[in-house]
C-alpha positions as protocol buffer text, in pm:
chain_id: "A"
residue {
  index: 1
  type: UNK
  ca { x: 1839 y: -1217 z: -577 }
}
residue {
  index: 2
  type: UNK
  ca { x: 1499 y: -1362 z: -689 }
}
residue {
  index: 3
  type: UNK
  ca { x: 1322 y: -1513 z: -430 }
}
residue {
  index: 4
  type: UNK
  ca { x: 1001 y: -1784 z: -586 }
}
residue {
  index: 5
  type: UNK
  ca { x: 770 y: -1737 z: -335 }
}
residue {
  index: 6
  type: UNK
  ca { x: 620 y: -1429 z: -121 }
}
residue {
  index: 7
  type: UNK
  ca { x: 707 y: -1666 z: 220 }
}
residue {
  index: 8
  type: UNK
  ca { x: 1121 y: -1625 z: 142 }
}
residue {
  index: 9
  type: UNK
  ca { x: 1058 y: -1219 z: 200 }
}
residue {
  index: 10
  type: UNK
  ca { x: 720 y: -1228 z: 446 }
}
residue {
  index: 11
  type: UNK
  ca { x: 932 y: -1194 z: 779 }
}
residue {
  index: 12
  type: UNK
  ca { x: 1128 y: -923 z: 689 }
}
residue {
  index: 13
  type: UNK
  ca { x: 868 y: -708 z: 487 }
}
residue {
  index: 14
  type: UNK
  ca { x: 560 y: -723 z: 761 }
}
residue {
  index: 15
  type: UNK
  ca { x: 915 y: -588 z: 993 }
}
residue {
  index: 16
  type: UNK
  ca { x: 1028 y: -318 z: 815 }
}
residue {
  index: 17
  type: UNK
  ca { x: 633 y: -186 z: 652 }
}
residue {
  index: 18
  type: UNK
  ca { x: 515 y: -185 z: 1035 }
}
residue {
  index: 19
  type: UNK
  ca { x: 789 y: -56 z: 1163 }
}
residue {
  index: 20
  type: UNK
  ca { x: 760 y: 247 z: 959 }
}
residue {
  index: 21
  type: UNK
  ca { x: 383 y: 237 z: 851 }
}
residue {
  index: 22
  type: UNK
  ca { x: 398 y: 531 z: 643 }
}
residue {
  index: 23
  type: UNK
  ca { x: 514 y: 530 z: 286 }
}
residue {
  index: 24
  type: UNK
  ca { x: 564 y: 722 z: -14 }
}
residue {
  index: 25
  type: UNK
  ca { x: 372 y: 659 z: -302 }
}
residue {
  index: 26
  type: UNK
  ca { x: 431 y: 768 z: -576 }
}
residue {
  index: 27
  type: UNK
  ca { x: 147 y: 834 z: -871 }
}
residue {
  index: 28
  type: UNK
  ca { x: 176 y: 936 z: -1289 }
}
residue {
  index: 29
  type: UNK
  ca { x: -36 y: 1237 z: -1296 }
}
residue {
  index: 30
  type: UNK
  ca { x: -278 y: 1322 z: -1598 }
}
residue {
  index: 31
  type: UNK
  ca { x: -5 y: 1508 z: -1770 }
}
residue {
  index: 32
  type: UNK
  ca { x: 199 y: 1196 z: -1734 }
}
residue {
  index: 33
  type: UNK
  ca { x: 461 y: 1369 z: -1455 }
}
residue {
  index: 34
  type: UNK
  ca { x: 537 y: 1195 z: -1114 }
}
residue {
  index: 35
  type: UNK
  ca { x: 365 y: 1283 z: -757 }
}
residue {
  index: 36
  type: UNK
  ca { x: 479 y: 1179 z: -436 }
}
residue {
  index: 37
  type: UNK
  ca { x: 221 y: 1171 z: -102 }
}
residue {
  index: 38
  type: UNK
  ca { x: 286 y: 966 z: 215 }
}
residue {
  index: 39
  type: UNK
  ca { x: -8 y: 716 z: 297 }
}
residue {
  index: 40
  type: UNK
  ca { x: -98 y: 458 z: 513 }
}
residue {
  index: 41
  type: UNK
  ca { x: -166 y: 133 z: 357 }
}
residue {
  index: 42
  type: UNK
  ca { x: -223 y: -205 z: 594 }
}
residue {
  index: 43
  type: UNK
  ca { x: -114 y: -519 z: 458 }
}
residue {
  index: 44
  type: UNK
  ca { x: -319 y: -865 z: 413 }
}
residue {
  index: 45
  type: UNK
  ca { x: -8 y: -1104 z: 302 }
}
residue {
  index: 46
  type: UNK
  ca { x: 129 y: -968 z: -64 }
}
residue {
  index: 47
  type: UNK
  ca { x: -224 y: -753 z: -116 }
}
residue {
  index: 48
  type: UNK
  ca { x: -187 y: -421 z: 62 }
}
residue {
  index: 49
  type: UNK
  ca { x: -548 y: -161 z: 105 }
}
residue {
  index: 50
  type: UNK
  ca { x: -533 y: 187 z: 171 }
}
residue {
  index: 51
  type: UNK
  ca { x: -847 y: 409 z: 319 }
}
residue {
  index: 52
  type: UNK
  ca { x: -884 y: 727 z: 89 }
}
residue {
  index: 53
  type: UNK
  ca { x: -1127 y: 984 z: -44 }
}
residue {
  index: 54
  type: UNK
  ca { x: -1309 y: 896 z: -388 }
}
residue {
  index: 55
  type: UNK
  ca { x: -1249 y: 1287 z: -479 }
}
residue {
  index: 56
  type: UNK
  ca { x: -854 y: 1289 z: -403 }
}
residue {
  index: 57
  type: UNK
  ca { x: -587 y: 1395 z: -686 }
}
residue {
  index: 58
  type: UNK
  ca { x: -508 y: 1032 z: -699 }
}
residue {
  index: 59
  type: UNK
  ca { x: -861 y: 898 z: -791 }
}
residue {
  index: 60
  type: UNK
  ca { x: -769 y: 1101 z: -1120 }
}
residue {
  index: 61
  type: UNK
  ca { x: -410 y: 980 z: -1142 }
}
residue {
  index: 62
  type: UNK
  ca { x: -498 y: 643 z: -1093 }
}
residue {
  index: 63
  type: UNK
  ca { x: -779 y: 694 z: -1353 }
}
residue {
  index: 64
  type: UNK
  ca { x: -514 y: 839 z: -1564 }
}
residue {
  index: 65
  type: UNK
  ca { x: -252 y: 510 z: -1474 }
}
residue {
  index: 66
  type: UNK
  ca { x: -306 y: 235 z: -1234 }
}
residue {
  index: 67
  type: UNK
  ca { x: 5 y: 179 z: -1157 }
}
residue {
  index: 68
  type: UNK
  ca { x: 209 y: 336 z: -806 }
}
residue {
  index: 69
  type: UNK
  ca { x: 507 y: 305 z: -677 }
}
residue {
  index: 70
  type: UNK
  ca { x: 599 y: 227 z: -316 }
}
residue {
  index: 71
  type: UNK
  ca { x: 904 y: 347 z: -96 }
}
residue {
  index: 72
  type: UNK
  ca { x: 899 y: 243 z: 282 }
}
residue {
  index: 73
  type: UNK
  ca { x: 1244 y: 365 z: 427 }
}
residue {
  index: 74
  type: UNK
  ca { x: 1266 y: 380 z: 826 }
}
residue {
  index: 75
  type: UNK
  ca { x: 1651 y: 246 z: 777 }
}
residue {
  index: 76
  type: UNK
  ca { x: 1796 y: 416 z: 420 }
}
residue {
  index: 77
  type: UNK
  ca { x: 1995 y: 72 z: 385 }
}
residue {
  index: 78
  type: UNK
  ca { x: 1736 y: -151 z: 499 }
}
residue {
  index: 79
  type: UNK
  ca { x: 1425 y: -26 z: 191 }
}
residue {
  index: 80
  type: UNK
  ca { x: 1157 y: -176 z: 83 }
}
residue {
  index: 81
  type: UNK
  ca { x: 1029 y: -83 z: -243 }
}
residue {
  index: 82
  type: UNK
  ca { x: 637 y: -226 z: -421 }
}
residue {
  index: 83
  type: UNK
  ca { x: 546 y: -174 z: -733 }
}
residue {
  index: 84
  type: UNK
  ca { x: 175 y: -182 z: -751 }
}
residue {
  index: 85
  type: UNK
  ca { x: -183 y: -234 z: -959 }
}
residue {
  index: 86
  type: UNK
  ca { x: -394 y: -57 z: -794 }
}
residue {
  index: 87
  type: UNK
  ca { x: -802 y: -122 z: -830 }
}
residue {
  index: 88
  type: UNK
  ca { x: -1089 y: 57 z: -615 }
}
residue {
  index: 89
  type: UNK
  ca { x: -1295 y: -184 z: -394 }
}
residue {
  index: 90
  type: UNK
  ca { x: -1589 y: -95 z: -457 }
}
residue {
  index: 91
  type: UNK
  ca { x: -1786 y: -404 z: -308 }
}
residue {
  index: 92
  type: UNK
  ca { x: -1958 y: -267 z: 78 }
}
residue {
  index: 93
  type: UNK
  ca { x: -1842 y: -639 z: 189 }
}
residue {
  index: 94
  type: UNK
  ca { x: -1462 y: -547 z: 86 }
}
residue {
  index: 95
  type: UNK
  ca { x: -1477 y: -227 z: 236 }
}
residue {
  index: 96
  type: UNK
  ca { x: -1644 y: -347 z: 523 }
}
residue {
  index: 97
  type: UNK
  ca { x: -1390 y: -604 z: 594 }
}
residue {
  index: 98
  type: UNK
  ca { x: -1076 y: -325 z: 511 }
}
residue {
  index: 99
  type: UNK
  ca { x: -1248 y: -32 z: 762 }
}
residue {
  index: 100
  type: UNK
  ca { x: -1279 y: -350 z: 1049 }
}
residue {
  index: 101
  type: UNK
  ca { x: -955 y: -402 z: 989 }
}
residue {
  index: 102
  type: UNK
  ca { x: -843 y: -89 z: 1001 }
}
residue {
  index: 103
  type: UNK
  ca { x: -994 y: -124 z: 1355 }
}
residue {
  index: 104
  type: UNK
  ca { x: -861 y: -448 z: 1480 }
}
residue {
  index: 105
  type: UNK
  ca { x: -482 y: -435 z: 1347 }
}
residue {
  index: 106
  type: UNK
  ca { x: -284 y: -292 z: 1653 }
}
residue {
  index: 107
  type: UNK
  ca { x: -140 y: 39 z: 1665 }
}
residue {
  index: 108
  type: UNK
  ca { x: 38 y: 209 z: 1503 }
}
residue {
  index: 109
  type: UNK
  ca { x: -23 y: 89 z: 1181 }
}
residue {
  index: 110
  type: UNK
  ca { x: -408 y: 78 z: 1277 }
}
residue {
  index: 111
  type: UNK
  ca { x: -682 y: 282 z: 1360 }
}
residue {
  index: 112
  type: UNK
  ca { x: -1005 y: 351 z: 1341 }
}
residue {
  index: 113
  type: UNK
  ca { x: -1187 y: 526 z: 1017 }
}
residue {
  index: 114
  type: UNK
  ca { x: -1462 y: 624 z: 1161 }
}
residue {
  index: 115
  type: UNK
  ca { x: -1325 y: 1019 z: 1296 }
}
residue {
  index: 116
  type: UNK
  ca { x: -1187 y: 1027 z: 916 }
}
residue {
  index: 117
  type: UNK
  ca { x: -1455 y: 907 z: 724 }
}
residue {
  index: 118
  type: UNK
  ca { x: -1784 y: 891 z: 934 }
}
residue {
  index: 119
  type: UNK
  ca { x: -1966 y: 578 z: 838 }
}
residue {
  index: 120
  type: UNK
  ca { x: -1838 y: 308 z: 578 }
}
residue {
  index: 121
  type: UNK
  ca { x: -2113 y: 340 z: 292 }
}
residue {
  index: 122
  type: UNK
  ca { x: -2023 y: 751 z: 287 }
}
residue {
  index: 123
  type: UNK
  ca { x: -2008 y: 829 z: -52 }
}
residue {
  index: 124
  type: UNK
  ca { x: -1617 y: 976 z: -51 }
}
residue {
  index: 125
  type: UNK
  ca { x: -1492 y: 672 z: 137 }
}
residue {
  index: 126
  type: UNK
  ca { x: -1241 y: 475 z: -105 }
}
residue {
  index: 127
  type: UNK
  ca { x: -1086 y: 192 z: -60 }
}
residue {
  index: 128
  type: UNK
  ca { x: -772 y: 115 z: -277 }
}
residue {
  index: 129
  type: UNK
  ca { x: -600 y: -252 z: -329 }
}
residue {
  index: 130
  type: UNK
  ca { x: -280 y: -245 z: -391 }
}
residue {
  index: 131
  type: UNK
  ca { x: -171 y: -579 z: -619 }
}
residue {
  index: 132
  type: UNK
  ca { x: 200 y: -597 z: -627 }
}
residue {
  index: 133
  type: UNK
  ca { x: 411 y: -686 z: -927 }
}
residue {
  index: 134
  type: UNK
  ca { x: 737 y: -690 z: -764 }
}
residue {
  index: 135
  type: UNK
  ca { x: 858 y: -636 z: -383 }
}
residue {
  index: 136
  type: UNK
  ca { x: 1222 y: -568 z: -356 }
}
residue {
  index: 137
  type: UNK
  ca { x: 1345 y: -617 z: -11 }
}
residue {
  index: 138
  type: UNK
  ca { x: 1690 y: -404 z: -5 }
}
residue {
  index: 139
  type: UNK
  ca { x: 1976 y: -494 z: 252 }
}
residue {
  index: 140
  type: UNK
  ca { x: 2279 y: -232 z: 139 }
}
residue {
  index: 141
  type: UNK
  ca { x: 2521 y: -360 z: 66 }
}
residue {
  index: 142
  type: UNK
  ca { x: 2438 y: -734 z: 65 }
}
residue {
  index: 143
  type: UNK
  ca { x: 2202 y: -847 z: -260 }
}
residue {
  index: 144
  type: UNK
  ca { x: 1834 y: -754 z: -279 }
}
residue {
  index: 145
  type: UNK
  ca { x: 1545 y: -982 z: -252 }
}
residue {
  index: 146
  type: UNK
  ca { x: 1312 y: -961 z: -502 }
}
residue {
  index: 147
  type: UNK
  ca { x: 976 y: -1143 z: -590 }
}
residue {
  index: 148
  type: UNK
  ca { x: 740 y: -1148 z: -835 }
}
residue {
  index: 149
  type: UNK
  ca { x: 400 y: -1319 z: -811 }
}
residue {
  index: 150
  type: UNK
  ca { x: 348 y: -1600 z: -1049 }
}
């Protein structure tokens, strides 16, 4: 079912992504064939950001295609699935504000950078945003919710 706003779905997604925190993502590689990691993205409303290296596979991939897909299943009938635009932030202010927040949200879905990365201006610390172009919230067997931003 097609839900109009992100508020009809909020409750149940920030549940069941923090719940599980990790996800699969999956990526179109530069010879155009599927990869599948698990990361760790933290979630500001609809806009999710994920902490990564600037010389991962994925910085190609995502050169390559921009698009991801996301799978967070911690219950196999209770899913949620993103489809994503993804964009570096490349602005210090935007990844200043992601690596705090990485800091401040409560475990476990945060933590803090700084053992991973060392400082936020290094030069391999990424920071991906994740736009979504659908969120499918999946409750087998009753009907899906589904919404896509205006």
């Amino acid at each position: 079912m097609e839900v109009s706003s992100f508020s009809d779905i909020e409750k149940a997604f920030f549940e069941r992504v923090y719940h599980v925190v990790w996800c699969n993502v999956a990526t179109i590689d530069t010879h155009n064939r599927p990869r599948s990691r698990i990361l760790h993205p933290l979630w500001q409303g609809s806009v999710g950001w994920i902490t990564t290296r600037r010389n991962s596979f994925k910085a190609k991939h995502f050169a390559h295609n921009p698009y991801v897909s996301l799978a967070y299943i911690g219950d196999i009938a209770r899913p949620v699935y993103i489809e994503c635009k993804v964009e570096w932030a490349d602005d210090i202010e935007q990844k200043q504000q992601v690596w705090q927040m990485c800091k401040d949200t409560p475990p476990p879905a945060g933590f803090d950078p700084e053992p991973i990365y060392g400082h936020v201006d290094h030069p391999n610390f990424g920071v991906l945003k994740l736009i979504p172009w659908r969120i499918e919230i999946s409750n087998f067997p009753a009907e899906s919710l589904i919404w896509h931003p205006k």
